[in-house]
N, C-alpha and C positions, 0 to 999 in steps of 0.2 A: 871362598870368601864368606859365603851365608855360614859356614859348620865352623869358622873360624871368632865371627862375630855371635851367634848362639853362646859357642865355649863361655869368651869373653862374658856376656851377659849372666851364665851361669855361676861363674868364679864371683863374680862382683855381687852380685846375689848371695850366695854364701857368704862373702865376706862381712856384708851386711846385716846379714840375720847374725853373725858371732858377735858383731860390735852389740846389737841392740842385747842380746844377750848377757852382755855384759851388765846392762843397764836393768834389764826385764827378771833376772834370777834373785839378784839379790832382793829387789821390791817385794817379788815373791814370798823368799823367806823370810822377809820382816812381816806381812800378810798374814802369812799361816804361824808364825812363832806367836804373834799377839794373841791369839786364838788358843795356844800349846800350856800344859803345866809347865814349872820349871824343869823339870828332867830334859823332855819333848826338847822343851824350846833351845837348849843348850848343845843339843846335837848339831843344830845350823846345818837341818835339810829342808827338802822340799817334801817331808811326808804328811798327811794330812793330819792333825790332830786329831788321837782317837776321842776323846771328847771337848767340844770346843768352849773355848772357857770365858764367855763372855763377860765373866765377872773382870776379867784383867783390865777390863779399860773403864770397869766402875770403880775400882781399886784406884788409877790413875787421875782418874777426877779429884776422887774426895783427897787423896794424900798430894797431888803433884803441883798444886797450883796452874793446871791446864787454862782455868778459865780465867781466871787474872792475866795471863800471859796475853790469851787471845785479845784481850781489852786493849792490855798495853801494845801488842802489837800493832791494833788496830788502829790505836790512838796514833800512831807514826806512821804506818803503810798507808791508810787512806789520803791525808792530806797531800805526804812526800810524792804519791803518785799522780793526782789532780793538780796539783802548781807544779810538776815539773813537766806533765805530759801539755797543758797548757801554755806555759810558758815555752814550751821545744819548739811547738807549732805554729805560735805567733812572730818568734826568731825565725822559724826553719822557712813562711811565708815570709816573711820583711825581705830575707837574706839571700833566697831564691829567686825573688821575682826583681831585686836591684840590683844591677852589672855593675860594679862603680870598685873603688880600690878601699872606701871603709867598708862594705857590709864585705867583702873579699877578706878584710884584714880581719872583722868578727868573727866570720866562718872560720879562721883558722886558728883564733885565738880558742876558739872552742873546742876545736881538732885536738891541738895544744892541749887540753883541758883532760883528752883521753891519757896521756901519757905522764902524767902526774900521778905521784903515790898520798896515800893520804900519810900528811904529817902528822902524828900522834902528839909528839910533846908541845908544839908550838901552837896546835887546835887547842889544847888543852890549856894552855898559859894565856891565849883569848878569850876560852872561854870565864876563866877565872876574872878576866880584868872587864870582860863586861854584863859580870855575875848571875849567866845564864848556867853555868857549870851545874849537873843535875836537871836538866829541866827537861821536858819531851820535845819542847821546841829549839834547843841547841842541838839535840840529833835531827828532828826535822832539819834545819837546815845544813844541816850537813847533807846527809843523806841529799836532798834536793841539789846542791852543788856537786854532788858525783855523779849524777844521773841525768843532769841538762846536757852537758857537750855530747852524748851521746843518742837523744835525744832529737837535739838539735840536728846532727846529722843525717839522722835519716827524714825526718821530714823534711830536710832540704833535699835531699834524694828523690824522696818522693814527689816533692812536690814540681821541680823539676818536668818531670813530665805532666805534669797538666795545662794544658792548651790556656793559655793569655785568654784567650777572645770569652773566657769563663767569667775571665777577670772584668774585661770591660763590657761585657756583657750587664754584669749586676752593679757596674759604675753608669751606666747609660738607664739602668732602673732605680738609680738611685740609693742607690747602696753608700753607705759611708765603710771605714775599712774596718771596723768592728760587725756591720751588718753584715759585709762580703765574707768575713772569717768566720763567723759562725753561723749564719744561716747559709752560706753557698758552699765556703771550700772545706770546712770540718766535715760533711757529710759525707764527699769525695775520698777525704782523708781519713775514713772509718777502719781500714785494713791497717793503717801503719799507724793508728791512735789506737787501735785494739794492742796490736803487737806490742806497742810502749807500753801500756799499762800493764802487759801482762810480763812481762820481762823485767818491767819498775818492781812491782808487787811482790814478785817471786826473789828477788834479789835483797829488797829492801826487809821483807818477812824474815828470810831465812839467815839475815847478818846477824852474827852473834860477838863479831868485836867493838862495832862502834857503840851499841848498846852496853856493852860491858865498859868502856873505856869513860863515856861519857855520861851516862845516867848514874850511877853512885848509887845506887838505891835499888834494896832488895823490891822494895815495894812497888818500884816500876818495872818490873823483869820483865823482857819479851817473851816470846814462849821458846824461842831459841836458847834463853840460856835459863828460863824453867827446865827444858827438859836435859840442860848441862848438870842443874842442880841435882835433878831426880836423877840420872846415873850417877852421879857421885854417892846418892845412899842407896840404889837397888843394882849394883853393879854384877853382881851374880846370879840376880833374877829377872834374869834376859825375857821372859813372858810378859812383863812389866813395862821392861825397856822399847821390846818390838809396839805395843800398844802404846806407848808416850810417843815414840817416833810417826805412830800412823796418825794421833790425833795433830801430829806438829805438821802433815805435810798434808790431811786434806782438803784444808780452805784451797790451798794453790793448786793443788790437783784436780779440783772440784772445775774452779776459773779457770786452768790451762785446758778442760776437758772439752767444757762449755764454749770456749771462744777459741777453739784450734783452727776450726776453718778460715776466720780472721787472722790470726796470725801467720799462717802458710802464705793467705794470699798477701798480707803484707810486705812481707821480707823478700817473697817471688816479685812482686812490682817495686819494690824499692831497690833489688838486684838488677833489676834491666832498665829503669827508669834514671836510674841513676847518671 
């Protein structure tokens, strides 16, 4: 039974290191090609660059629009992630902590909210008629309505499992329900308000069609479809490409780096609290 259950462990093990593999190679090659001449980098291996070209990613600044990008992105990721992970958790408390057949019927209208495609033509003929069409704030709120029902669900998940007597606890010290949500239960809720923001962040950065569909305007380019632009003129100088790709993905790699231990445990307690 033990040499049966070892096997097992070892199979599932290996199966594991192939999958991440999957994920860990390619990164790789984009890594060391940033770094490669054109010849190097066009091979798409994992061989070191025999000298490493750090000019590639000063090339990519001055000609890519890198840092405009990051503006713009910024100017839409920060807010879309602070009112929608806010607003998840003031829902996901309301929704959680009342039994009743409306906050039942919200919960699931929100559920409901997962399984909706975004409407392209019809966002767009709104936005035209209430002539935000172009603006960073018609993507914010977009973006912020794709990102609440899910949101909302897991801090009703989560919050689930937190003991009531929390609740009337800081109702009997006087708490009003703004007092209780953000000085008692948001601090509780740090694992699954890290998770959201980091999941919000990484999703909302790296869309490259709501941006393209709804902003109009080269001048507001995210850095996602900056670096759409720059492969359309450096298509064959992949040393270019690998370096615009590393400057597009290390803000979120930086944040998913820095706060991983918070998202494990969140998704782990919103998994069993649930």
């Amino acid at each position: 039974m033990k040499g049966k259950k070892k096997a097992g462990t070892i199979v599932l093990s290996v199966v594991l290191i192939g999958i991440a593999m999957i994920y860990v190679i390619p990164f790789l090659m984009m890594v060391l090609g940033s770094f490669k001449i054109q010849a190097e980098a066009a091979m798409f291996d994992l061989a070191l660059p025999t000298t490493w070209e750090f000019s590639n990613y000063t090339h990519v600044m001055e000609t890519g629009k890198i840092v405009k990008g990051y503006v713009n992105s910024a100017i839409i990721t920060v807010p879309v992630t602070l009112i929608s992970v806010l607003l998840g958790a003031v829902a996901g408390i309301v929704i959680s902590r009342r039994n009743d057949r409306l906050t039942n019927g919200i919960y699931y209208y929100f559920i409901f909210g997962l399984t909706l495609t975004l409407q392209i033509a019809s966002i767009f003929f709104l936005l035209k008629a209430l002539h935000i069409y172009g603006t960073f704030f018609s993507v914010i709120c977009i973006f912020i309505s794709l990102r609440i029902p899910f949101t909302v669900m897991t801090f009703c998940s989560f919050v689930k499992g937190v003991p009531r007597e929390i609740d009337e606890a800081a109702v009997i010290d006087g708490c009003n329900f703004w007092q209780m949500t953000l000085r008692v239960l948001l601090p509780i809720l740090k694992p699954i308000m890290v998770t959201n923001i980091v999941i919000t962040s990484i999703d909302v950065w790296n869309n490259f069609m709501i941006p393209l569909f709804y902003l109009g305007s080269a001048q507001k380019a995210t850095v996602s479809m900056a670096i759409y632009s720059f492969f359309g003129r450096y298509n064959r100088d992949w040393q270019y490409v690998f370096a615009a790709l590393m400057l597009a993905v290390l803000p979120m790699l930086i944040l998913f780096v820095i706060l991983q231990k918070h998202i494990i445990a969140g998704m782990t307690s919103g998994a069993v609290k649930g």
